[in-house]
Steps between C-alpha positions, in 0.01 A plus 500: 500500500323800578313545819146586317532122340323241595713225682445121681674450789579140653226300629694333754717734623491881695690716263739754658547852385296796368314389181173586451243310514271379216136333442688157472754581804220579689294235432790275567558622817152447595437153359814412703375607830117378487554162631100480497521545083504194290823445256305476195323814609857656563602350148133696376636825651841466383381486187242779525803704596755405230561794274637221200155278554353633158845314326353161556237527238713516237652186577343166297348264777505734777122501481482086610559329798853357389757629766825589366805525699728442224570831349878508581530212266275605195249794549165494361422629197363902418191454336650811292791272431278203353345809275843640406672156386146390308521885324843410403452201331245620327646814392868603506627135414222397275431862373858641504704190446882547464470851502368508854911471588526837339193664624576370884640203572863584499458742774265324735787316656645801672164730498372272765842450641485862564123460644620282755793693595293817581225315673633215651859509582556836545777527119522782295491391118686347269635250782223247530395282191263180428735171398532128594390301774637584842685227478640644173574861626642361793755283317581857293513727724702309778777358255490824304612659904691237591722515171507897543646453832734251400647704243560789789625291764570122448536427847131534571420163422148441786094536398362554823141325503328397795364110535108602489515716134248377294632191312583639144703753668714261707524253178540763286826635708650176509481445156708830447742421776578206330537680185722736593687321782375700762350416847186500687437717833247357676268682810336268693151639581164358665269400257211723725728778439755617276887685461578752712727831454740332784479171338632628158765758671676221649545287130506772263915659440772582253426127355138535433384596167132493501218492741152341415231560765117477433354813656185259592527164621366250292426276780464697818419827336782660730540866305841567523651894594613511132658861585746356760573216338590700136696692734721197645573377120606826414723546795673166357534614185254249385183534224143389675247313259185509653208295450163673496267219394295478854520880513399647198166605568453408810759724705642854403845489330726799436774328308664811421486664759680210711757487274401151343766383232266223307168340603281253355103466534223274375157628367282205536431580934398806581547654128233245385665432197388154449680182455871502408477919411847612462685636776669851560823591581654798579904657465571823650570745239859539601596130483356444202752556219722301747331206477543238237229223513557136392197462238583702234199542298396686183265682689800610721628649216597895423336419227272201434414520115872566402520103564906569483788294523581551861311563835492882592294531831227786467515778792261509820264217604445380126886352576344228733265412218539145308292370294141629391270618751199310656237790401183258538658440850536812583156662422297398853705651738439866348155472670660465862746725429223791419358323889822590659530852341121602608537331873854601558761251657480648798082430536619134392738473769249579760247271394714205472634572831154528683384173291828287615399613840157429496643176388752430746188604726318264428764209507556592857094487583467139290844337409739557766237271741560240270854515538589709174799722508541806366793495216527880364616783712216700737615806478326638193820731449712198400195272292429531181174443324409110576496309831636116578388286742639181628403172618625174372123389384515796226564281171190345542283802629594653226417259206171457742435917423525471143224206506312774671557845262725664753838472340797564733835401391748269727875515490740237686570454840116520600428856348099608401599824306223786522546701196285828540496728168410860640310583193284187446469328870204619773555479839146282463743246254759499825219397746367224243790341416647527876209343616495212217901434652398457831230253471708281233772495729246387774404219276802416371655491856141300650589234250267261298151515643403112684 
C-alpha cells in the first residue's frame, strides 16, 4: 500500500514501526486514549474517520436498526446486485433465451474467475474459475492432487489436515482416504487458535501427499502464515490445498505469489453472493495439465458440442469444469467484486482489522466482567475478519439476539461468532450489537425474574 493511502490501524493495540498516519489512525489513536469519551461516541468517530463508510449504503438493510454480525456466513445483499439479477431475468434469459449461452454465458465462468484472481487472491488469469460447491471443488481438486502424487511417488500415502478444519473439509478427506486407501494426518490445534508452521513441520515428510489448511479459521478466526506454511509442504515434496472461504474478502491473499498449488473459496461471505452461489477454485497454471479430476463432465470437455465417444479433458481451468454452470448463481457477487476493485484489499484489510478490535474492545469493557473469554487470537496480525467469544451460556444468548434483530452466529463449545463485513458493517453496528450481548448475557446469567 502506498504511503499517501488512507489506512486503519488497530483499535486496541500501539502499532510499531514507521507508517504514516491517517484520518482513521488518528482518530483511533485518540478515541483510545480519551478515557473521558463515551464508546458510542468513539464508535461515532470511528466511523466519521473510516475512508470505506460511504460502502454501507449500498448494502439492502443497512439503513434499519437490524444488527448484523453474520457476514462471514452469508453477506448482505448489493442493492446493485438485487438490480442486476431482476435486469437479467427480465432481459438476457427472457429476451435472449438460449442464445444468451452464445452471447455470454459460456465465458462467465472463468471471466469472473479471472475477476477474483486479480482482486482478491492475488492470481494471474486463466487459473481461477467459477464451479461447484466448495464442497464439490474440494472433493476435485484434492483427489485430482492426491491421485497426481500417487502416480509420482506411491509411497506418499498421508493428507495432512488438522482436527479444527471446517467440517466438509475433514469429511470430505476422509471420504478420499478411504477411497484411495490412504491415511489421515491429523494436527491437533486449540479451537481459539489454529495450525502452526512448527505444528505442520513436525507431521508433514516423504509420506505425505497433500496438505489442506484453511488460511482463516472457521472457528477461532486464527489467520494462518500461509507463506511459511506453503513453504514446509513444498520442502516435503507435498501439494498444499488451501481453503479461502473465511478469507476471501475479508483478508488480502496473494496465492501466486506464495506459491499456492490449489485453493478453494466460497462467494456467499464476504463476496455477497447470496445463498448457495457457487464457489471458486483455483490451480496454478503449472499444475494444471497435471491434474486429472474425478468428475468428468461435458463441460470439462476440449470440446463440449462434439458430444464424442470418449472423454478428452479441455486445457486450463475449463478442465476442472463438470457439468453446466450455475450462471443465475453467479450474477450477485459481480457487484462486490466491482466493491473490492474500487476499495482495494488492502483498505479492506485495515478496516476489518480496526472493527475486530473495536470489537474485542469492547468485549473486554462489557463481557470479560461477566466471565466471557476471549476465543480468537489478539494480535490483529494473526485474526482474520470475525471475532469469537466464549462462555458456556452462548447457545441461548444467541437464539435470545435473533428474538431481538441482532443476529450473531454461535458455533460449539460455547462460541458467539462476530462476523464483521468491512464493506457493509459500522463501527456504530459493533457498539449496538456488543451492547445488545452484554445485557442478554446479564439476563440470561440473572435467571428468571421472581
Amino acid at each position: 500500500m502506498s504511503d499517501d493511502r488512507t489506512t486503519i490501524s488497530d483499535a486496541a493495540a500501539a502499532t510499531a514501526g514507521p507508517a504514516r498516519e491517517s484520518a482513521l489512525d488518528h482518530a483511533v489513536a485518540s478515541a483510545a486514549d480519551s478515557a473521558a469519551d463515551s464508546l458510542r461516541a468513539e464508535a461515532a468517530r470511528l466511523d466519521a474517520a473510516d475512508p470505506l463508510a460511504y460502502f454501507r449504503e449500498r448494502f439492502a438493510g443497512a439503513e434499519s436498526e437490524l444488527v448484523y454480525f453474520d457476514g462471514n456466513s452469508l453477506g448482505r445483499p448489493p442493492l446493485s446486485a438485487i438490480e442486476r439479477v431482476e435486469r437479467f431475468l427480465r432481459e438476457e434469459w427472457a429476451g435472449r433465451l438460449i442464445r444468451g449461452w452464445d452471447e455470454s454465458w459460456l465465458r462467465l465462468p472463468y471471466e469472473i474467475g479471472d475477476r477474483i484472481g486479480a482482486s482478491v487472491i492475488g492470481a494471474a488469469a486463466g487459473q481461477t474459475v467459477i464451479g461447484d460447491s466448495t464442497t464439490v471443488l474440494l472433493y476435485k481438486l484434492a483427489r485430482a492432487a492426491v491421485d497426481a502424487q500417487i502416480a509420482r511417488d506411491p509411497a506418499r500415502v498421508e493428507i495432512v489436515v488438522d482436527t479444527d478444519n471446517f467440517p466438509t473439509d475433514r469429511y470430505i478427506l476422509d471420504g478420499i482416504a478411504k477411497e484411495r486407501g490412504l491415511t489421515l494426518r491429523w494436527i491437533e490445534v486449540d479451537t481459539s487458535a489454529g495450525v502452526t508452521p512448527e505444528q505442520l513441520a513436525g507431521v508433514v515428510g516423504p509420506q505425505t501427499a497433500l496438505v489442506v489448511i484453511s488460511h482463516v479459521a472457521y472457528r477461532s478466526a486464527h489467520l494462518a502464515d500461509a507463506p511459511e506454511l506453503t513453504r514446509i509442504a513444498h520442502d516435503a515434496g507435498a501439494l498444499i490445498l488451501w481453503d479461502l472461504c473465511h478469507s476471501a474478502g475479508a483478508v488480502p491473499v496473494e496465492a501466486d505469489a506464495w506459491g499456492f498449488d490449489l485453493a478453494v473459496g466460497c462467494t456467499y461471505k464476504y463476496l455477497n453472493g447470496g445463498p448457495g452461489s457457487p464457489a471458486f477454485a483455483y490451480v496454478r497454471e503449472g499444475l494444471q495439465a497435471e491434474l486429472a479430476q474425478p468428475i468428468q463432465g461435458w463441460w470439462g470437455t476440449s470440446d463440449m458440442f462434439a458430444m464424442g465417444p470418449n472423454y478428452e479433458p479441455a486445457p486450463g481451468m475449463q478442465r476442472f469444469v463438470s457439468g453446466t454452470a450455475s450462471i443465475v448463481g453467479m450474477l450477485a457477487m459481480q457487484d462486490t467484486i466491482e466493491m473490492i476493485e474500487e476499495a482495494g484489499m488492502g483498505a479492506i484489510r485495515e478496516k476489518s482489522r480496526a472493527l475486530t478490535a473495536f470489537a474485542i474492545r469492547l468485549f473486554e469493557e462489557w463481557l470479560a466482567p461477566l466471565g466471557v473469554t476471549l476465543a480468537t487470537p489478539g494480535d490483529p496480525e494473526e485474526r482474520g475478519g470475525h471475532v469469537t467469544v466464549h462462555h458456556p451460556a452462548m447457545r441461548e444468548v444467541n437464539a435470545r439476539l435473533w428474538e431481538q434483530d441482532v443476529i450473531p452466529d454461535y458455533r460449539d463449545p460455547g462460541g458467539l461468532r462476530i462476523g464483521l463485513a468491512p464493506l457493509s458493517t459500522s463501527f456504530d453496528e459493533v457498539y449496538r450489537g456488543m451492547g445488545a450481548a452484554r445485557d442478554t448475557l446479564a439476563s440470561v446469567l440473572a435467571g428468571p425474574a421472581g
